[in-house]
Structures are given as structure tokens and as C-alpha cells.
N, C-alpha and C positions, 0 to 999 in steps of 0.2 A: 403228639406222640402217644403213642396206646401204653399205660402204665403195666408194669411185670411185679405184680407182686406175689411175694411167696410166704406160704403159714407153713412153719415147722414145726411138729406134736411129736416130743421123743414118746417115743411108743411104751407101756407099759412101766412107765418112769422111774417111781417108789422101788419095785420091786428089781428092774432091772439093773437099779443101784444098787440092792440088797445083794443079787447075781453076782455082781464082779466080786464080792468075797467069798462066795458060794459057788462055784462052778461046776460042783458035784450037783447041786440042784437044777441044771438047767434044764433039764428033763424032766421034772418033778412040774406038777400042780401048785404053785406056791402063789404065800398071797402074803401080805402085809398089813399088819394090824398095830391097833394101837395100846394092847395090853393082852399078848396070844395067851396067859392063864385065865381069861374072862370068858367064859362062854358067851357074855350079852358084850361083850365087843364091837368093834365096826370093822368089819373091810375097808381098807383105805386105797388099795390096789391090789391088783392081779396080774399075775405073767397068762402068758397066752394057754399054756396046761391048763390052767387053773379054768381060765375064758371060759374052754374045752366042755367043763361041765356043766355049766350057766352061772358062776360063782362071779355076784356082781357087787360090786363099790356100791360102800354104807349099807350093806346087810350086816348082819350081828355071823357071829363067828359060828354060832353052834347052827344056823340056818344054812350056813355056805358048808357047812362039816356035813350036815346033812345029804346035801347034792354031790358033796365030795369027800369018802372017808377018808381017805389019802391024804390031806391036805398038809403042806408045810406050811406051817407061818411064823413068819417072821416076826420082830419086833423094827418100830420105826424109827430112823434115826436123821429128822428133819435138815441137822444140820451138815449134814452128809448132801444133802439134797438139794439144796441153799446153793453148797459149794460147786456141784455138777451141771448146776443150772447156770452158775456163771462163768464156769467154763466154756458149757454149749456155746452160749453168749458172745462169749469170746471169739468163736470161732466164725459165728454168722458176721461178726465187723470185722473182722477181716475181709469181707465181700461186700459191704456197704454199712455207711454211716445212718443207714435211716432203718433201726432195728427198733421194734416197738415190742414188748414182754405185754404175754396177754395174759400171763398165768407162769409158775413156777418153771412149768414144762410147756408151752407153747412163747410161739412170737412170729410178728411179721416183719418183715424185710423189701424194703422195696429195693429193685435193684433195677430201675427204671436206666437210671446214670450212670452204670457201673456192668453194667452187662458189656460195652463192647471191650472193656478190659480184659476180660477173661476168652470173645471172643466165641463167644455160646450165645446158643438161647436161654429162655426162663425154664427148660427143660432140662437143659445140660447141665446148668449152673447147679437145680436138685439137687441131680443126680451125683454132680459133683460135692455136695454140701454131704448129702446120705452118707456118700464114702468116706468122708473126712471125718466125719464125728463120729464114725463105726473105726476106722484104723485108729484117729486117735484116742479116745474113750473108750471102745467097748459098747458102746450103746447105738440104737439107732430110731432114725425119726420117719414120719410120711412126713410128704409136703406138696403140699397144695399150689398150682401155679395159676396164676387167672389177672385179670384186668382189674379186680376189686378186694378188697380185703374179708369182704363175705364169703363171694364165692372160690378164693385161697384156702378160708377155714372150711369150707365145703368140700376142697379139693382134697386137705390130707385126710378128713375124716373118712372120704367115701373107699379108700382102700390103705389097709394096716396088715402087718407092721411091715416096714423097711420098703415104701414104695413112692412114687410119686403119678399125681394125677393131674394134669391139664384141664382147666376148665376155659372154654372163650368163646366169646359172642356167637359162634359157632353150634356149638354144643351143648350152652348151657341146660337147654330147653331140652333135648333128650337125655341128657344124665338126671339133671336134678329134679324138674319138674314129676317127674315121679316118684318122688319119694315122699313118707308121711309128715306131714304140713307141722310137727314136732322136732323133724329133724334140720329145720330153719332153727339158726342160732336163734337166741330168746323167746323161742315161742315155749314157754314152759305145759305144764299138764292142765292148767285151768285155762289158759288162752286154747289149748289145743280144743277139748269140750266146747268150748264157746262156740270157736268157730266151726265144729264139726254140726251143729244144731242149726248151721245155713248151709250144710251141706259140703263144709272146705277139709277136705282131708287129703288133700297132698297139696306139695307147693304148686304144682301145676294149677289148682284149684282156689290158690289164694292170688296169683298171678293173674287169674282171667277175670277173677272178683271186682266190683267195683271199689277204685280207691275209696270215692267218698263215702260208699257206706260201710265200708270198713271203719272209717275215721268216726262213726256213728255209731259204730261196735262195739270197738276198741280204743277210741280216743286216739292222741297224736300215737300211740303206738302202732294202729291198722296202719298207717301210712307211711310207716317208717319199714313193716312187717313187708308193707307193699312194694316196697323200693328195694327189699333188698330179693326178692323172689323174684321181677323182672331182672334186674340188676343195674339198677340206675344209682344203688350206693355207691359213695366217692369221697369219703371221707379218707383224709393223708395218715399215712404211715408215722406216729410222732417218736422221737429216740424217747428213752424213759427219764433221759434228764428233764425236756422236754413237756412231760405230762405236769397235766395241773396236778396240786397236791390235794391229797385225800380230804373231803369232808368231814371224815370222821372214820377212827379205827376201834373196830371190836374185837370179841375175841367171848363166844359161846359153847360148852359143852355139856350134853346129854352124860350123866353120869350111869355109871355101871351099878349102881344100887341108890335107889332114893337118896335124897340126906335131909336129916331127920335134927333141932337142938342148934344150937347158935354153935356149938365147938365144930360140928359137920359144916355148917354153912356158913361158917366164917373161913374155914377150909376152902373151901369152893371159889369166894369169892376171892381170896388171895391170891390164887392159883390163875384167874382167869384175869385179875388187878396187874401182876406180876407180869405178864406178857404183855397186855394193850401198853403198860407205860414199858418196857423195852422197843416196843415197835415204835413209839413216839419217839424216843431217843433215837431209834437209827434215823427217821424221817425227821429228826432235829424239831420238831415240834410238840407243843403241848396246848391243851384241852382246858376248853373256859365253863365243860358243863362235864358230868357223869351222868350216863344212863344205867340202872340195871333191868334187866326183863326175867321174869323168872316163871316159869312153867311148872306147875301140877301134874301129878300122873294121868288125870283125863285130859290133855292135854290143853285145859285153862292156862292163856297168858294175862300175867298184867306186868303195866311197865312203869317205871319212876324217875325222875329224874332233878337234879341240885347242879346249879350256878357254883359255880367257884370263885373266892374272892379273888386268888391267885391263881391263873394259870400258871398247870402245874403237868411231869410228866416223870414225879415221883411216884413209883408203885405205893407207899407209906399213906398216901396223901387220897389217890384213885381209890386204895381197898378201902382207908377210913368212912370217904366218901360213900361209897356203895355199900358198904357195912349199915351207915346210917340211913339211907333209905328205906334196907331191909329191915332193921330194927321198927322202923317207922311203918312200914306195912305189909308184916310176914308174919303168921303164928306161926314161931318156931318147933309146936308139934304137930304142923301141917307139913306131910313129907313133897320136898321139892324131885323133879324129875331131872331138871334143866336150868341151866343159869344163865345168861349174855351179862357180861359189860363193856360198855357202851363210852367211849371217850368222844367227846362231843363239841366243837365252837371251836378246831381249831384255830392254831396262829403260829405265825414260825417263832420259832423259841427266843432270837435274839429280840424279837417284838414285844414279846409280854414280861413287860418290867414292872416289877412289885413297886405296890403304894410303900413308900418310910412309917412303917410303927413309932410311933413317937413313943409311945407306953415299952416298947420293945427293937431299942436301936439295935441293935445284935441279929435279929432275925434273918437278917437277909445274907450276912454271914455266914449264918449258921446252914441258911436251905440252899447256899452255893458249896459249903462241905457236903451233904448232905448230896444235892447233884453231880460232886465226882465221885462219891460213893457209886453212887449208883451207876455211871458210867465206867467206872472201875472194875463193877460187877460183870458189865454185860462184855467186857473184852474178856475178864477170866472164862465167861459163858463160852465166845467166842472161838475162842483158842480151844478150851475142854471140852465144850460141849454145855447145853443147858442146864445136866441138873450138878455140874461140878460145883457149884456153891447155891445154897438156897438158905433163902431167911426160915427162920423156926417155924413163921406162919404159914410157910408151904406144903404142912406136911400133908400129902394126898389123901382125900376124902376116902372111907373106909372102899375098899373091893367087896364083892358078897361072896 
């Protein structure tokens, strides 16, 4: 049986979440950012106004003002966002149990087993799904219908917003094969170069290419590049309980003004500690190494890295850690641009059980108080919002 799968991408997401409290703006140019009194800001999204002008995600604020005086922007309020995505979510299982999350605002759906329920096609069901999550939310999605999970995300990309595109064995070859050989999921800006210096600038072009010398190019990626541009990808739709668990969680930010002095970049790293150990918590795991990476204004990286005696997925324990790396190879009046840190070796939480300090029987007492603290924290977060309680170390790195 020929599989039906579907990619649905809520359209302008960030922003259209900002929308539903704003519906005087929906006419307006508006865009969503992550600190709107920063001129060096980032775009994090944009409503279709906004599109309008060229005002595009992760340009700086006063770049995207430029192309647009007019511009509203918003401030971001992630956990707002969190919530609407598992909503959406919500609504795709009620149509089948094989829903896989690709991203906050995208997911695939197979609904291979579940179509004759409803009694449609893999078109209807769409179009069915479009309506449902625009009557009941307010918001709406494209979505992609096709035989494979590529050309699905192929399908809601190639027309937006609120529509749906059929892709199949049929047609693939005249929709997609013309377009530039970039707009193949993971072909990023340096594979794109590469392969344009043999001549391959559209999918159609990397499609007719030889596998193996691809595989000569690009290593096992030409041949994976190559399988999904015929369309011979076939990998399963997995639910998200389903997926393997992450290797490792980071959590990296380009700041709004250098930071300059251990009291700046102890800042910094709190800020970015403070999150990789929440996301550890909700994924009930914790980290047997820290990384930090840390970026110069010319855009020099160097990166570091420390073993942990105890896995751990206390933020106290993660900042200490990348604190002392930085101490260990930073001059603190060399101005930082950029931070990442880097939670690393994970293990599920019930698995990494502390060695008994004999010099210190208490300890382990102590870092299980210490652990519903901090789980304690992230429900007040949860309920309020992120910054309804923060430890003193998080006070944000200066604005300019």
C-alpha cells in the first residue's frame, strides 16, 4: 500500500500567536523579536505584512526597520508558544497515532491506516485538518501530502499560508525538480557552493547526478541528498514518545553588546546554564560532561570541555562547571561576542546514581533537596512564565 503522508508548518507561527491578542494588528507589518528596544536584535518571525517587504528571520531589528519603517514588533513569549504547539498536536491525534514533531511548529503525520476512517483522501483529510486548527485556534497551517516524509515537507513549503500541496510519483519531477538545489531540506549554503562548482543547481540537477560521485563529494550525505531528490527516502513517521533521546542539549546566544569582565560573563553563562539544565529536567535526564564554546567579535571560536563526577541536571552544578572552563581559558578583558553551553554524555536521570562520599554522608541528601528545588522552580516557570522566579545569577548581561 502506497503510504499518505502529511507535513503540517503553522504558517508564520511566533507571530500569529502574538496576533490572537492583537487583532488590531493583523493588517500591520509585524514581526517578533527577542528584545524590540534593541536595535541589534534578531527577528525571530514575521506575519505575512511584514514578508511583504523582505523582512527576514535572524536579521537584526534596525536592518528589517530599514526595509520597513512601519514595523510592529513584538516581544516573544516562548511559553505561549510551547502551549499552541501542543495544542496543534493535539488536534493532528485525533487523526492518527503516528504524529512525529519536526520543530515547535512543524510535524508529520502518517495517516496511512486512518484515512479510510474519515473516508477521504490524503487531500481531504488536509484540507480537513487546515479547517480545524483555523476554527479552533485561530491559526493556520500548509501541508504537504505525498508518499514520503521529504517530499510532504516539500509539499507545505512550496505554497503558504493556509494551503495544501499534493506531491506524488506523478508529479514530483515537474514541481520540485526545478527548484534551487538549496531548497532540498539539509542542503545548507556550503553543500549548496560545493555542488554548484559541478554544475548542480536545482534538484532536478542533483537527481540526474551520479549517486556515486556524489558520495565522492559529499560523503554518505551526497547519497542520502540523492535519495531524497529522486524520492526513494522511506524512512517511518516515529510518534515523539517514540524518538531516541537527544545526545546532547545546548542552548547558545549571540548577545546584544559584547560582554566584557567575569561579572558580564558569569552573567551569560547563568543565563544560558539555567535553561540546558530546565530542558534536562523536562527530558528527565542529566549530563556526564559540559561544553562551553565561546566566540570573539571576529568571529573566532574555541571550545572546552569537563567530565562530571556526578551526573547532574542542576543549573548550580552546569554554570559552576562552564564558569570554570571559562576561567581556565578566557581573558576576561578580551570582549566575548557569543556563548553556547553545551550539556553533554547524556543518561536518564533514574540511571545516574551518585558514588556514597564517605568523607561526606549527607551529600546525596542534600543534592536530592537541592533537585526538587529546582524542579519546583521550573513548575512555578511553568505555570508563570520563565522569568516569574530567577536565581540572583541571572541578572541579564548589560543591553547597549
Amino acid at each position: 500500500m502506497e503510504r499518505v503522508i502529511l507535513h503540517c508548518d503553522l504558517n508564520s507561527f511566533y507571530a500569529s500567536v502574538e496576533l490572537l491578542d492583537h487583532p488590531e494588528l493583523k493588517d500591520a507589518p509585524v514581526a517578533v523579536c527577542g528584545d524590540p528596544e534593541s536595535r541589534h536584535g534578531i527577528i525571530l518571525a514575521k506575519n505575512e505584512g511584514a514578508k511583504a517587504f523582505g523582512v527576514k528571520t535572524a536579521e537584526t531589528i534596525w536592518q528589517a526597520r530599514k526595509k520597513c519603517p512601519g514595523l510592529v514588533l513584538l516581544p516573544a513569549h516562548h511559553e505561549k508558544y510551547h502551549r499552541y504547539s501542543r495544542l496543534v498536536n493535539d488536534v493532528y491525534e485525533r487523526y492518527t497515532d503516528l504524529v512525529e514533531p519536526f520543530s515547535i511548529d512543524e510535524s508529520w503525520l502518517d495517516v496511512t491506516g486512518s484515512l479510510h476512517l474519515f473516508r477521504t483522501d490524503g487531500k481531504g483529510l488536509a484540507d480537513r485538518l487546515r479547517r480545524e486548527v483555523r476554527e479552533a485556534l485561530g491559526l493556520t497551517i500548509s501541508v504537504g501530502v505525498s508518499f514520503n516524509k521529504i517530499f510532504a515537507k516539500m509539499g507545505s513549503d512550496y505554497k503558504k499560508p493556509d494551503a495544501t500541496t499534493v506531491i506524488t510519483r506523478e508529479n514530483f519531477q515537474a514541481l520540485l525538480w526545478p527548484l534551487p538545489v538549496d531548497a532540498l531540506i539539509f542542503v545548507g549554503a556550503a553543500a549548496a557552493r560545493t555542488l554548484s562548482g559541478y554544475g548542480i543547481r536545482t534538484i532536478g540537477d542533483l537527481a540526474r547526478f551520479d549517486r556515486a560521485a556524489l558520495i565522492t563529494i559529499l560523503g554518505k550525505q551526497g547519497a542520502v541528498l540523492h535519495d531524497y531528490a529522486v524520492g526513494t527516502e522511506c524512512a517511518p513517521v516515529i510518534p515523539a514518545g517514540e524518538l531516541p533521546p537527544p545526545k546532547s542539549v545546548g542552548n547558545g546566544l549571540t548577545f546584544p553588546k559584547n560582554l566584557l569582565g567575569w561579572e558580564e560573563l558569569g552573567a551569560g553563562v547563568a543565563l544560558l546554564s539555567d535553561e540546558v539544565a530546565a530542558r534536562l529536567r523536562r527530558l528527565d535526564m542529566k549530563c556526564g560532561t559540559v561544553q562551553i564554546t565561546v566566540r570573539d567579535p571576529a568571529f573566532h571560536d574555541i571550545s572546552r570541555q569537563k567530565g562530571l563526577e556526578i551526573p547532574t541536571y542542576l543549573a548550580r552544578e552546569i554554570t559552576g562547571t562552564a564558569l570554570k572552563l571559562l576561567r581556565q581559558s578566557w581573558n576576561p578583558r578580551s570582549p566575548v561576542r557569543a556563548l553556547t553551553v553545551t550539556a553533554q554524555n547524556l543518561l536518564p536521570a533514574g540511571e545516574a546514581v551518585e558514588q556514597l562520599d564517605l568523607l561526606s554522608p549527607q551529600s546525596a541528601p542534600r543534592r536530592e533537596k537541592v533537585e526538587r528545588l529546582e524542579r519546583a522552580v521550573d513548575g512555578i516557570r511553568g505555570k508563570y512564565g520563565k522569568d516569574a522566579i530567577l536565581s540572583a545569577r541571572l541578572k541579564k548581561p548589560p543591553s547597549p
